[in-house]
C-alpha positions as CSV (number, residue, x, y, z in Angstrom):
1,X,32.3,52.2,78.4
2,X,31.5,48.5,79.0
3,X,33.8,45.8,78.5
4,X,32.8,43.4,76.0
5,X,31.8,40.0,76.8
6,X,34.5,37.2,76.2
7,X,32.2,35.7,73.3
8,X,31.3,38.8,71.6
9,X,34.9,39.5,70.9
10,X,35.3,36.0,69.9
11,X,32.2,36.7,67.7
12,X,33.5,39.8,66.5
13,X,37.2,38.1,65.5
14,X,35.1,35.2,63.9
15,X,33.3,37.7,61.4
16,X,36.0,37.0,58.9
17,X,36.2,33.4,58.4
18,X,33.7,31.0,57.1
19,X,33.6,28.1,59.4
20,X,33.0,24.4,57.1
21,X,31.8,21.4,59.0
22,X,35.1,18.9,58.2
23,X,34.3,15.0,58.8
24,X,36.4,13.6,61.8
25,X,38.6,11.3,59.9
26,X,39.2,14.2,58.0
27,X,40.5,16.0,60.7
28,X,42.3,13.1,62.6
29,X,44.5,13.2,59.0
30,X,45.1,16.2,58.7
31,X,46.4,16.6,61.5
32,X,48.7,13.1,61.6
33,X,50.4,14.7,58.9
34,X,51.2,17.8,60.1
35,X,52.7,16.0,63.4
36,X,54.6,13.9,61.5
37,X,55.9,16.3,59.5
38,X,57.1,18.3,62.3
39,X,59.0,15.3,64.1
40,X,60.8,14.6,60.8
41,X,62.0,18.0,60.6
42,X,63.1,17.8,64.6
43,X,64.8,14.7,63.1
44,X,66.5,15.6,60.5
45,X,67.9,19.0,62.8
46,X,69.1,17.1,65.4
47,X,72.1,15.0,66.2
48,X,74.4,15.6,63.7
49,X,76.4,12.6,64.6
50,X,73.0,10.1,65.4
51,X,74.2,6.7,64.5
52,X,70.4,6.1,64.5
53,X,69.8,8.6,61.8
54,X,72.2,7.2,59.4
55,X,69.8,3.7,60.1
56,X,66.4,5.2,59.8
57,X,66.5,8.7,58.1
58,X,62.8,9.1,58.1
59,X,60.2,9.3,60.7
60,X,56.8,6.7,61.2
61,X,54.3,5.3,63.5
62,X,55.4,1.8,62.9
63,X,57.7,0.4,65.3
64,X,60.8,-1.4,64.2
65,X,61.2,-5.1,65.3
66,X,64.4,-4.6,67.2
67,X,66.2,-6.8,69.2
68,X,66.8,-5.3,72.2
69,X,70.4,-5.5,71.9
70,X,70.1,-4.0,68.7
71,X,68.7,-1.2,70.2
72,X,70.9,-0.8,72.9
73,X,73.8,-1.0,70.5
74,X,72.5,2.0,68.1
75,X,71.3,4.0,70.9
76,X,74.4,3.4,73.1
77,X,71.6,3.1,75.6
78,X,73.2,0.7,77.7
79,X,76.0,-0.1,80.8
80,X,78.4,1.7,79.1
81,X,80.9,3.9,81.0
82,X,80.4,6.7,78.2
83,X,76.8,6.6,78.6
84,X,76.6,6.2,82.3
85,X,79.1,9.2,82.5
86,X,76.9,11.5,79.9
87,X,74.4,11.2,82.5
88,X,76.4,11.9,85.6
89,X,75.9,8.3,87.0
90,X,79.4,7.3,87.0
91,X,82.8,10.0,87.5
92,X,84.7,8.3,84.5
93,X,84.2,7.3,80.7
94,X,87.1,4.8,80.2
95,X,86.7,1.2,79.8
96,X,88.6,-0.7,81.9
97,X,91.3,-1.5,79.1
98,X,91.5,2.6,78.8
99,X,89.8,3.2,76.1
100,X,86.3,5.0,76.0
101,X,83.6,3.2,76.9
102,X,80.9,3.2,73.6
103,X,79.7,1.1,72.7
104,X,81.7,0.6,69.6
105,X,84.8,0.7,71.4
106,X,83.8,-2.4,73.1
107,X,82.3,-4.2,69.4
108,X,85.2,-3.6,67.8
109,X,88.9,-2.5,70.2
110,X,88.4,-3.2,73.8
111,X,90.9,-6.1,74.5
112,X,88.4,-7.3,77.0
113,X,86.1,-8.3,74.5
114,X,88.5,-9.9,71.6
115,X,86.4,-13.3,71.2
116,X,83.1,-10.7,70.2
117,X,84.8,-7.8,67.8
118,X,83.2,-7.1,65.1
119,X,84.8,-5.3,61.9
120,X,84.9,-1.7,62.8
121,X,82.7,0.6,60.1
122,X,84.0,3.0,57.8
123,X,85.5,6.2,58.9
124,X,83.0,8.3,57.9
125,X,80.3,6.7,60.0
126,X,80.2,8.7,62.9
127,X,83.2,7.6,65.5
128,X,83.6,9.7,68.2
């Protein structure tokens, strides 16, 4: 017996569904939606400890009008010994005062940094 041409089975699987003309915009929607409703549940399952998170629980297309030391701040993104270490581009975490480099340490205990300390947050807020 024959095999079956590629678009016969593909005819033969599409017996069952009706297919409906949708308008583009429509479409475009539709599927906006179900993209961003799939990055806010990768959101809300990841870091449990995001300091971002705790800022901006929900997920959109707009972009936020950061500073961008705000950003690196947050995202302890930044020339941190903590962060550089994470990413195996320095052999040691600790600040120079020997504490660990975050960011945070350096807002709010480093002794190098006394003039610039900020009040450190609540305990609950996600210190490492």
């Amino acid at each position: 017996m024959r095999e079956q041409p590629n678009w016969q089975k593909t005819q033969h699987t599409m017996d069952n569904y009706t297919l409906t003309n949708l308008p583009k915009p429509h479409i475009k929607d539709l599927l906006l939606k179900r993209v961003l409703e799939e990055w806010q549940t990768s959101w809300n399952n990841g870091d449990p400890d995001g300091k971002i998170y705790d800022i901006m629980p929900s997920v959109n297309l707009r972009p936020t009008n950061w500073i961008r030391e705000y950003a690196i701040f947050f995202s302890e993104h930044g020339p941190f010994p903590a962060y550089l270490t994470r990413f195996h581009l320095s052999g040691n975490d600790q600040c120079s005062c020997c504490g660990t480099g975050t960011a945070l340490h350096y807002a709010t205990e480093c002794a190098l940094t006394v003039s610039w300390h900020m009040r450190k947050p609540a305990s609950n807020f996600g210190q490492e």
